[in-house]
RODO-2510 file (C-alpha; in nm, 4 decimals, decimal comma):
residues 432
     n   res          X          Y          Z
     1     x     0,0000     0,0000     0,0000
     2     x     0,0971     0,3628    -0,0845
     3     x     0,0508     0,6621     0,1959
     4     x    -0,0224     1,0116     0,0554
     5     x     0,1033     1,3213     0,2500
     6     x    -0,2724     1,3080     0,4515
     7     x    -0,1237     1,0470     0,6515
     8     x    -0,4155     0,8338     0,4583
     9     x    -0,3306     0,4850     0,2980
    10     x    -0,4977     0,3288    -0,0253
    11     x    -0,5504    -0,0088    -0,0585
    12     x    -0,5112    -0,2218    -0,4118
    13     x    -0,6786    -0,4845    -0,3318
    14     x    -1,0261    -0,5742    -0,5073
    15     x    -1,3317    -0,5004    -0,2624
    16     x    -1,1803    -0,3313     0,0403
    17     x    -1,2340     0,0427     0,1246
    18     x    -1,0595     0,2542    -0,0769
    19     x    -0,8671     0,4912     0,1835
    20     x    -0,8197     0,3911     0,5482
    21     x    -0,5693     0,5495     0,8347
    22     x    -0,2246     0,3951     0,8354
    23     x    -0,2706     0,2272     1,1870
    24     x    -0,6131    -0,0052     1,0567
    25     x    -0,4988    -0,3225     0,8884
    26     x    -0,6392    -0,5077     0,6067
    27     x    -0,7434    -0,8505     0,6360
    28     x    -1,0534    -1,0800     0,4794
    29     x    -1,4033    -1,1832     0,6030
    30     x    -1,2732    -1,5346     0,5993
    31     x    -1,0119    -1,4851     0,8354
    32     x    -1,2193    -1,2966     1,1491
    33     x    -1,5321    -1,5176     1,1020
    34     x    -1,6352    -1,8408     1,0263
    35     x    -2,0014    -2,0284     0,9280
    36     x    -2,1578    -2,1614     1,1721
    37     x    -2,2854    -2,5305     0,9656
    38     x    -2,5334    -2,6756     1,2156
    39     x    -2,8210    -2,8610     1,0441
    40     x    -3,1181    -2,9502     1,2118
    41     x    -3,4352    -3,1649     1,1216
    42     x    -3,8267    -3,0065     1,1593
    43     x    -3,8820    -3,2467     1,4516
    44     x    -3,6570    -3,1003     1,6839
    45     x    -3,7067    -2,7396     1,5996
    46     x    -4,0259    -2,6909     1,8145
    47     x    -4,0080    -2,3868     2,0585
    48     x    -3,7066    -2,2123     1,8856
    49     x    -3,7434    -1,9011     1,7411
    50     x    -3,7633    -1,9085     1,3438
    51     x    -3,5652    -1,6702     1,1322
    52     x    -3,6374    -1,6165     0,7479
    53     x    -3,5622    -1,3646     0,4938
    54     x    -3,8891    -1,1738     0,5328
    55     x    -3,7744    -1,1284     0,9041
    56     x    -3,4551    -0,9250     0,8136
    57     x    -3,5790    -0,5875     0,7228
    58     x    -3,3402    -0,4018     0,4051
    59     x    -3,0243    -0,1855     0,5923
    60     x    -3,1050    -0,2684     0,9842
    61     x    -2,8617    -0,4693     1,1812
    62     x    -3,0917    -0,5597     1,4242
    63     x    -3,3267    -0,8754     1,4586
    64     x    -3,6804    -0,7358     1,5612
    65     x    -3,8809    -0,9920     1,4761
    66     x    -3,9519    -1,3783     1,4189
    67     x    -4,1198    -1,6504     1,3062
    68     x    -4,2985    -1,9314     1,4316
    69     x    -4,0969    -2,3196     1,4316
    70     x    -4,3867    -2,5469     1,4018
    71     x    -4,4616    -2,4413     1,0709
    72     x    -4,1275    -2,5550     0,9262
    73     x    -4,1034    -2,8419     0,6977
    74     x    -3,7774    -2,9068     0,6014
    75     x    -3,4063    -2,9154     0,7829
    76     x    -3,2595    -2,5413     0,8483
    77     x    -2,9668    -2,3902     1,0179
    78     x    -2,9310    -2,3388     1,3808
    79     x    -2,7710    -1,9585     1,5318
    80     x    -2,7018    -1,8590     1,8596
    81     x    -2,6953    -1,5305     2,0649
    82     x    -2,4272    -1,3054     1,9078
    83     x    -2,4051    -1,5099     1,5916
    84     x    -2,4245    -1,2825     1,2602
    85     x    -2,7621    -1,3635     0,9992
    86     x    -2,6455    -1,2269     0,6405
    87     x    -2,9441    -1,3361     0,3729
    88     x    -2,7489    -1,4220     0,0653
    89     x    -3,0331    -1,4569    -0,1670
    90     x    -3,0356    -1,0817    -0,3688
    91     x    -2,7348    -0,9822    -0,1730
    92     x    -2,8912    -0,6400    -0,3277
    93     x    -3,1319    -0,6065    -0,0639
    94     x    -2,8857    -0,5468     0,2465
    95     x    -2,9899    -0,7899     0,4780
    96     x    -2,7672    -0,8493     0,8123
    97     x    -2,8490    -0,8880     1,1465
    98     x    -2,6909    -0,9545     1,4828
    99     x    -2,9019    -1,2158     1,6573
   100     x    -2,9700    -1,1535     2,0172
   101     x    -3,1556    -1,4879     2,1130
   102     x    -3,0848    -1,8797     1,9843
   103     x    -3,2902    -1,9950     1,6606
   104     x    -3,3106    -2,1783     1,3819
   105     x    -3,3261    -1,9472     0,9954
   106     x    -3,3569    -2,0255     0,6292
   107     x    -3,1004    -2,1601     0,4404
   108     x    -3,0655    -1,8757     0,2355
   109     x    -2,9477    -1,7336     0,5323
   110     x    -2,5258    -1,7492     0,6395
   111     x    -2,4531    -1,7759     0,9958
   112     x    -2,1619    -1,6344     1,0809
   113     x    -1,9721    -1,6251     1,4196
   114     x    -1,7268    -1,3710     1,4669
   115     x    -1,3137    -1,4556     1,5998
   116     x    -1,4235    -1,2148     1,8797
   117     x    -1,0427    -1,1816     1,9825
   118     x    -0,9910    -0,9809     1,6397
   119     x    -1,3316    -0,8668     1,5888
   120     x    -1,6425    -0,7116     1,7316
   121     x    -1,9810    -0,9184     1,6014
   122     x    -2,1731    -0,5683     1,5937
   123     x    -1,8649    -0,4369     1,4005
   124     x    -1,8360    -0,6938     1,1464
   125     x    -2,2588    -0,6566     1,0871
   126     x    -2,2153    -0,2608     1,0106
   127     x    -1,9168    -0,3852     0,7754
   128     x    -2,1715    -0,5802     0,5867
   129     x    -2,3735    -0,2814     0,5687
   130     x    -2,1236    -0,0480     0,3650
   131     x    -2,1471    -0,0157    -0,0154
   132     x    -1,8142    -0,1338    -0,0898
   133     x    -1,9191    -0,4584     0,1109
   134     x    -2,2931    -0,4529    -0,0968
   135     x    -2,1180    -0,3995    -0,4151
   136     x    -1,8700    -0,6654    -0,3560
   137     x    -2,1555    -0,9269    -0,2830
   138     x    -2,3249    -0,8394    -0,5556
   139     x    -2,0713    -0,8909    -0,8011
   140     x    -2,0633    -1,2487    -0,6875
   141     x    -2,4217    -1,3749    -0,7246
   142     x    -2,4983    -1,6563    -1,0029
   143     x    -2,8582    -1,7095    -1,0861
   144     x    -3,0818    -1,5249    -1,3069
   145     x    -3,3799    -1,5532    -1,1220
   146     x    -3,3369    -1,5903    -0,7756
   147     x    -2,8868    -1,4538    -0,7509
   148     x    -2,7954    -1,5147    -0,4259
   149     x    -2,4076    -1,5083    -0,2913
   150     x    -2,1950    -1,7760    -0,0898
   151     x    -1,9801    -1,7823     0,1764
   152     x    -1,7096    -1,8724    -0,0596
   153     x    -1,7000    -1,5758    -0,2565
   154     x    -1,7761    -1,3361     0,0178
   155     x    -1,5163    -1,4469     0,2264
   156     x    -1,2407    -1,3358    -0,0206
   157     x    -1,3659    -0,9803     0,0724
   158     x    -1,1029    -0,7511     0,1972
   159     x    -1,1499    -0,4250     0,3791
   160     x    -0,9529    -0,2296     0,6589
   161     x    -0,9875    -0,3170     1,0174
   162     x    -0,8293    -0,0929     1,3101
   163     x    -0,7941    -0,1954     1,6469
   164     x    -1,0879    -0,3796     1,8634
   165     x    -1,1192    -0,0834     2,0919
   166     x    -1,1729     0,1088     1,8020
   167     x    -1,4313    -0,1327     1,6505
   168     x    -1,5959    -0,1451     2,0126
   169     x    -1,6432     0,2914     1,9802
   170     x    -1,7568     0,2512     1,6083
   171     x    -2,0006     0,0138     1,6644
   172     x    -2,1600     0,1899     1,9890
   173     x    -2,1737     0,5018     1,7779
   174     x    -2,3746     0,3454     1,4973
   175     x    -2,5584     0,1763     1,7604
   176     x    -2,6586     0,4830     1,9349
   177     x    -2,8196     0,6192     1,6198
   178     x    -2,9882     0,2975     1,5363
   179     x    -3,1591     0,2680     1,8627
   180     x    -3,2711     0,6523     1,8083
   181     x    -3,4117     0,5791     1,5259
   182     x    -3,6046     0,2952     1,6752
   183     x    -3,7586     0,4825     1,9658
   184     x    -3,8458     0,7759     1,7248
   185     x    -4,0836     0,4793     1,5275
   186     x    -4,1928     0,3480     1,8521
   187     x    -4,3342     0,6359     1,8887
   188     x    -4,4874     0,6681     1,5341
   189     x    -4,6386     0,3814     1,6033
   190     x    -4,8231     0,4579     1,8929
   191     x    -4,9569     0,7669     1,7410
   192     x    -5,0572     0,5751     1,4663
   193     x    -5,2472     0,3783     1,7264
   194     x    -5,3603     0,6392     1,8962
   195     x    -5,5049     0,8298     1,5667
   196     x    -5,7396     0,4935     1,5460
   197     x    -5,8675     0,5252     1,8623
   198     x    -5,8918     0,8795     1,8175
   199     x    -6,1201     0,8262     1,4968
   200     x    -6,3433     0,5542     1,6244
   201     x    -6,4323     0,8085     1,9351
   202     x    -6,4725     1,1158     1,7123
   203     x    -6,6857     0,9078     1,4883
   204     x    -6,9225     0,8180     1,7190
   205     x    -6,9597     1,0622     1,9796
   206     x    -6,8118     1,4049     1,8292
   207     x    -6,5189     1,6068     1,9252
   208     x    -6,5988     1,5547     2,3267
   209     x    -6,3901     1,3774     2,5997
   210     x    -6,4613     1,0682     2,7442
   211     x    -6,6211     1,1875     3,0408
   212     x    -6,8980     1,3221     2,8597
   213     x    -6,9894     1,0860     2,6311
   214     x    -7,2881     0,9904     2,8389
   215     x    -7,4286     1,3375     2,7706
   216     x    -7,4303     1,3114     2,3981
   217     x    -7,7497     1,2257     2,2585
   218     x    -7,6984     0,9715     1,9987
   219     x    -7,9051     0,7920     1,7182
   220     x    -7,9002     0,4775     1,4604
   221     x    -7,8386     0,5033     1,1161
   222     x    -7,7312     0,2783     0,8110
   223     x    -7,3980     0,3094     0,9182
   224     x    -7,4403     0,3180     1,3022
   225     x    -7,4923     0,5673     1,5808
   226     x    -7,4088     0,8633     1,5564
   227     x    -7,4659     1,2312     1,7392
   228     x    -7,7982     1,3112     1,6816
   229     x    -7,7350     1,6230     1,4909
   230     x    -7,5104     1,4537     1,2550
   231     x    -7,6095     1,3474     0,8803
   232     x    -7,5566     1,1015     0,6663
   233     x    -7,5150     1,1769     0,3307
   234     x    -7,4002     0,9948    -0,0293
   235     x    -7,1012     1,1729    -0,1570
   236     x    -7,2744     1,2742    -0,4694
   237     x    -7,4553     1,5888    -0,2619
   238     x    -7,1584     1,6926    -0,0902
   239     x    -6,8347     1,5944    -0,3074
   240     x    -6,6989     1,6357    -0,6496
   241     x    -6,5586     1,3491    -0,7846
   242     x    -6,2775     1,3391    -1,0813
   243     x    -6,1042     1,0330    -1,2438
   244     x    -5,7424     1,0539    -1,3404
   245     x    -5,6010     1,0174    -1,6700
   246     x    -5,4525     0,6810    -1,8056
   247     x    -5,0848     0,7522    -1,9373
   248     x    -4,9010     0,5517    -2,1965
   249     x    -4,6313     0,3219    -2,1108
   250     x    -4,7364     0,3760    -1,7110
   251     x    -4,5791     0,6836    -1,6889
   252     x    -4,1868     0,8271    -1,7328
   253     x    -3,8785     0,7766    -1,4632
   254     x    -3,8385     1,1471    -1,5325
   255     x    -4,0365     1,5015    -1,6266
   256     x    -4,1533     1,7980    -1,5162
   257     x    -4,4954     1,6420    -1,3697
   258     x    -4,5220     1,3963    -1,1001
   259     x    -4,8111     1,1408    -1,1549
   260     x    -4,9554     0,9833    -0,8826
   261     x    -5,1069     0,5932    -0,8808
   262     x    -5,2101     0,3666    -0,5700
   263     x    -4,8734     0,2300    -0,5004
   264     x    -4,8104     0,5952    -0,3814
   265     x    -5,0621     0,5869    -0,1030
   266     x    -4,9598     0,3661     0,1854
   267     x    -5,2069     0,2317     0,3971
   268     x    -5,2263     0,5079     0,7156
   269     x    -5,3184     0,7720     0,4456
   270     x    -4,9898     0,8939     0,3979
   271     x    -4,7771     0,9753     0,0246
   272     x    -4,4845     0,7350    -0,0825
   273     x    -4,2808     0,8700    -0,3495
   274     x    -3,9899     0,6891    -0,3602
   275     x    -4,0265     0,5523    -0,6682
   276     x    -4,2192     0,8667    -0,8657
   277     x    -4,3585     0,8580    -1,2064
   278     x    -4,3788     1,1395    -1,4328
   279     x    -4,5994     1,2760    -1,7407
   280     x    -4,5224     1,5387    -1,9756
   281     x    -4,6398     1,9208    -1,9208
   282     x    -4,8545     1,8898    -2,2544
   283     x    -5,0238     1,5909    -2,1336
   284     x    -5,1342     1,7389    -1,8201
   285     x    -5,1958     2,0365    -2,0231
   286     x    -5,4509     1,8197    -2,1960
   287     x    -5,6245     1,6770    -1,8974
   288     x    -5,9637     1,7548    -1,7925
   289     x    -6,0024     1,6262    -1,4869
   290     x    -5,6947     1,4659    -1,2387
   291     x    -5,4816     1,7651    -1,1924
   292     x    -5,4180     1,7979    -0,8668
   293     x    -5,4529     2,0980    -0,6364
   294     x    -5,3630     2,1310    -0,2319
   295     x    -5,6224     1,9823    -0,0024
   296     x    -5,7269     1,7305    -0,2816
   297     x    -5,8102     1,4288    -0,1533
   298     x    -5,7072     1,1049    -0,3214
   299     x    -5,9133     0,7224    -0,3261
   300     x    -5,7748     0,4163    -0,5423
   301     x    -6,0529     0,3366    -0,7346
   302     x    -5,9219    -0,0150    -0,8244
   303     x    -5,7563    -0,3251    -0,7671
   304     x    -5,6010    -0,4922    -0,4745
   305     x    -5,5372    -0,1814    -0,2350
   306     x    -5,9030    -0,0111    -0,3319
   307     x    -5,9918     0,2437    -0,0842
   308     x    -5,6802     0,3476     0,0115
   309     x    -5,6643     0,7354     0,0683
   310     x    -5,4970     1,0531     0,0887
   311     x    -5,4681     1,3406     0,1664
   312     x    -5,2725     1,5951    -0,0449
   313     x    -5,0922     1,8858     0,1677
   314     x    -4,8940     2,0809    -0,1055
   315     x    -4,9124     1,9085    -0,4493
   316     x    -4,6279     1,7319    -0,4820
   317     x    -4,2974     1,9422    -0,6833
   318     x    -4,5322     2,1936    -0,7422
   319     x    -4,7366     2,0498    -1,0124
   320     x    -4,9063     1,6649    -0,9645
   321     x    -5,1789     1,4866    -1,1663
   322     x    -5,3821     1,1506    -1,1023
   323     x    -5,3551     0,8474    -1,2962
   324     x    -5,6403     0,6533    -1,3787
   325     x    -5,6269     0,4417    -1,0881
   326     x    -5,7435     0,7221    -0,8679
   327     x    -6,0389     0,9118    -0,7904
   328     x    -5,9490     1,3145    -0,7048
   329     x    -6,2554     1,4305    -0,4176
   330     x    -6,3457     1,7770    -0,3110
   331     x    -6,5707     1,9125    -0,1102
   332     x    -6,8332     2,1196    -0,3398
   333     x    -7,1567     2,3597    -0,1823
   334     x    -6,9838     2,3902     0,1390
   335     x    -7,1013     2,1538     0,3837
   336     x    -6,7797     1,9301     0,3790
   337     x    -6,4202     2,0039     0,5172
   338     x    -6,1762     1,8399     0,2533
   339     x    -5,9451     1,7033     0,5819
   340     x    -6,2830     1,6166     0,7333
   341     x    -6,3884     1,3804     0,3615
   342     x    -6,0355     1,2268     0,4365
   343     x    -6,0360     1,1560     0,7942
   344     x    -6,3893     1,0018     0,7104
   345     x    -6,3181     0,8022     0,4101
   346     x    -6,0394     0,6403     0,6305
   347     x    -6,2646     0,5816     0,9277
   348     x    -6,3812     0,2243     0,9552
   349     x    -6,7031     0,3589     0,9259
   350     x    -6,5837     0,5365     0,5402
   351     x    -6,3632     0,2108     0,4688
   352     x    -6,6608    -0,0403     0,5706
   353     x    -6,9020     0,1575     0,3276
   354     x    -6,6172     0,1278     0,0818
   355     x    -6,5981    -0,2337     0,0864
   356     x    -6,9600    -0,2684     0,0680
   357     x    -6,9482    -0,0606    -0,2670
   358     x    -6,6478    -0,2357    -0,3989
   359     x    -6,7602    -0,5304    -0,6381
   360     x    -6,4381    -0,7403    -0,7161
   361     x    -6,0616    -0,7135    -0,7832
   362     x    -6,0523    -0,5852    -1,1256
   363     x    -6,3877    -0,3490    -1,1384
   364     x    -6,3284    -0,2015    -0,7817
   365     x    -6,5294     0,1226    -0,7926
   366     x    -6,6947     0,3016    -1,0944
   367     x    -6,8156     0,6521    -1,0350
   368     x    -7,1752     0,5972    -1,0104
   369     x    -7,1415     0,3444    -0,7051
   370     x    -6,8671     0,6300    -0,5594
   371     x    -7,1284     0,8877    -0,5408
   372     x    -7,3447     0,6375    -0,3572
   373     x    -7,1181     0,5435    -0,0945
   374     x    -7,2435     0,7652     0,2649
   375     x    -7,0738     0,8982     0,5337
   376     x    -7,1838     1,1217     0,8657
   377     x    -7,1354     1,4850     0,7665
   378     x    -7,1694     1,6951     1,1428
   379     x    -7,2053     2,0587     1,1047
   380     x    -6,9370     2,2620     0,9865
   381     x    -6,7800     2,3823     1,3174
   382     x    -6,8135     2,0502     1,4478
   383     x    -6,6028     1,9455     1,1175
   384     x    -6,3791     2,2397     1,2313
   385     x    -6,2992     2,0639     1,5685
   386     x    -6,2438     1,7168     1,4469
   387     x    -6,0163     1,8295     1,2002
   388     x    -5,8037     2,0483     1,4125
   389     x    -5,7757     1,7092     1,6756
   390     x    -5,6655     1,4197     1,3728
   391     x    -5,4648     1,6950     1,2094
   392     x    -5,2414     1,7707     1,5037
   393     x    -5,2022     1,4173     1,5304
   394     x    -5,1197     1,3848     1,1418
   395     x    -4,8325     1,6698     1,1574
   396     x    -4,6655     1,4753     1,5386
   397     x    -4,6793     1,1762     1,2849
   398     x    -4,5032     1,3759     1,0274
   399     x    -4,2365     1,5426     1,2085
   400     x    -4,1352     1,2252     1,3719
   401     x    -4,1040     1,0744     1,0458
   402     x    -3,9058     1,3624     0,9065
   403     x    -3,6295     1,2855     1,2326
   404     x    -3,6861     0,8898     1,1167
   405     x    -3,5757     1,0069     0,8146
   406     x    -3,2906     1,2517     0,9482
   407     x    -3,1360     0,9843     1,1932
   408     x    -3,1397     0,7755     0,8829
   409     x    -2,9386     1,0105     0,6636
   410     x    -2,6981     1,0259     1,0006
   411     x    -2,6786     0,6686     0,9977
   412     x    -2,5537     0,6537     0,6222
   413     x    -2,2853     0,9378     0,6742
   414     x    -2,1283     0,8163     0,9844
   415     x    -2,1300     0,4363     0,8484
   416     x    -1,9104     0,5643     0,5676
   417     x    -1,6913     0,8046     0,7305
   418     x    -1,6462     0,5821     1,0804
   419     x    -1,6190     0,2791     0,8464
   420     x    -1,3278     0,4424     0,6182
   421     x    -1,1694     0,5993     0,9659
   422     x    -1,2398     0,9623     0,7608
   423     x    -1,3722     1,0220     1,0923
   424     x    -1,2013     0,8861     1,3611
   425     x    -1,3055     0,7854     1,7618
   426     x    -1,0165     0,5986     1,9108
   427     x    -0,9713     0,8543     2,1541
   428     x    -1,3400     0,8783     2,2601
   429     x    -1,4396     0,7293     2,5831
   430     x    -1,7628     0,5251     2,5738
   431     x    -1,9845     0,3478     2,8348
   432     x    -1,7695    -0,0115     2,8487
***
């Protein structure tokens, strides 16, 4: 290896790091770990924890949840506490764990158990986390259909190690941010919960707490009881309803206007757009009806995930149209609250007349039987109330995803530069 004036080596060999700190050492996978290659039969796997590849979620090192052992059926390999759980099928998809309990996991999966005089096991997982490592995995798959690695070729991979006090800091700093992370979804979660609880009370009784509920005067409808100065109206009286435009070819991986389908909405009502699509500014030019405008609110009108809706905030890069999959809803003669038409339409009360309208997997919902479907419509100030109570909920929801999303970006940056030793802790002092 050469040393530039930095102080910073490069390596030459194929698959390690590129520059590392003169003090870290290079060395393989192969020679700080080995496979663990226990085998055991379906009979004697009852009671253990069961690990597959749907259990190891893409770019988390930890194991946070399992499967059940009675429903195995053929011989897999046995783990224990500490041991590393690197899926090899579509090495692509960043799957390593470290396992904190004993189990039994796919065959797809490698169990490796770190030389723990050399190496840290929580170390060696965030090493299989870095691109270089990814890219070097991939390289080595065989198989079309289903590529998958081995620990034969991934053992050949080299990369820079420094000292095991060093690996102990690195690996509690990653950790820290990991576990951050994790408590800010906890909590995402429980407001997530909370927001259904939230909805079935408002939907019944009215913006009032649960002391008073016994004071509100209630009465049946079609789609239960409700406060008795609610209504309960089909959408065609209060709501205008537009269908998107179908686009050739799906839509384009780049352009000026996004286009939204159903596999944008996710199932709590909120936008995905990872994976955007795009139309031209003449097509939507050309569109009648699907061009989307703040405080739209968005139903799939079709297939598998029918009913599925959303609300739209600010139209996505400015500019936004609906595909054909998708019905666009506003409130129209002012006795509906657009955030009100959302929070209703993903009640169980607005998803139960939904499903009750929906006729089958590929004819899902045609207009007509749209502007049938009912839902309570309170007065307008009591609208007012509801809304202001599920939308402070929706924006604590929000900005805990946006520091989800933050810690996340944190992650990535300190995995490379802790990783490389751009950024280095071997003098910090950690909890031991």
């Amino acid at each position: 290896m050469t040393s530039n004036r930095s102080g910073i080596s490069t390596a030459a060999k194929e698959g390690s790091l590129d520059v590392f700190p003169d003090d870290w050492q290079i060395t393989k996978l192969g020679e700080v770990c080995s496979v663990r290659r226990e085998s055991v039969k379906p009979s004697n796997t009852l009671g253990l924890p069961y690990v597959g590849l749907e259990h190891l979620v893409s770019g988390d090192p930890k194991l946070k949840q399992t499967g059940d052992s009675s429903s195995v059926r053929s011989a897999k390999s046995s783990f224990r506490k500490g041991d590393i759980l690197y899926g090899k099928l579509r090495p692509y998809l960043d799957k390593a764990v470290v396992a904190h309990i004993d189990g039994i996991c796919s065959t797809d999966i490698i169990v490796l158990t770190a030389r723990c005089d050399v190496v840290s096991n929580h170390y060696l997982v965030y090493l299989l986390h870095t691109k270089p490592f990814l890219n070097y995995a991939v390289s080595t798959t065989t198989g079309v259909n289903h590529p998958r690695t081995s620990w034969r070729a991934i053992s050949d991979f080299a990369f820079p190690v420094p000292s095991l006090g060093e690996q102990k800091k690195i690996a509690y700093i990653l950790t820290t941010v990991c576990n951050a992370k994790e408590k800010t979804e906890s909590v995402i979660s429980a407001l997530k919960e909370f927001k259904k609880s939230l909805m079935k009370h408002l939907f019944t009784y009215g913006p009032v707490p649960m002391s008073e509920v016994d004071k509100v005067r209630l009465k049946e409808t079609e789609i239960g009881e409700i406060p008795e100065d609610w209504e309960v109206l089909p959408l065609a009286e209060v709501v205008e309803i537009e269908t998107g435009k179908r686009m050739k070819g799906g839509g384009q991986s780049s352009g000026e206007v996004i286009s939204l389908g159903g596999e944008h909405i996710n199932p709590d009502g909120s936008l995905n757009l990872a994976k955007p699509k795009y139309i031209s500014r003449d097509f939507y030019d050309h569109m009648k009806e699907g061009r989307l405008r703040p405080d739209d609110v968005l139903m799939v009108k079709d297939g598998a995930t029918t009913g599925k809706v959303a609300f739209i905030r600010d139209v996505p890069a400015g500019i936004a149209a609906a595909n054909e999959h998708l019905f666009v809803l506003r409130g129209k003669n002012g006795r509906i609250d657009n955030y009100f038409l959302y929070s209703a339409l993903l009640s169980s009360i607005g998803q139960s007349q939904i499903r009750k309208a929906y006729h089958g997997l590929i004819g899902g919902i045609n207009r007509t039987e749209m502007e049938s479907i009912v839902i309570p419509i309170p007065p307008l100030q009591t609208q007012e109330r509801i809304v202001r109570m599920l939308d402070a909920v929706d924006l604590s929801i929000q900005g805990y995803a946006e520091c989800t999303n933050a810690y996340e970006v944190v992650f990535r940056s300190l995995l490379d530069n802790l990783m490389t030793g751009k950024l280095r802790v071997n003098n910090l002092e950690v909890p031991t």
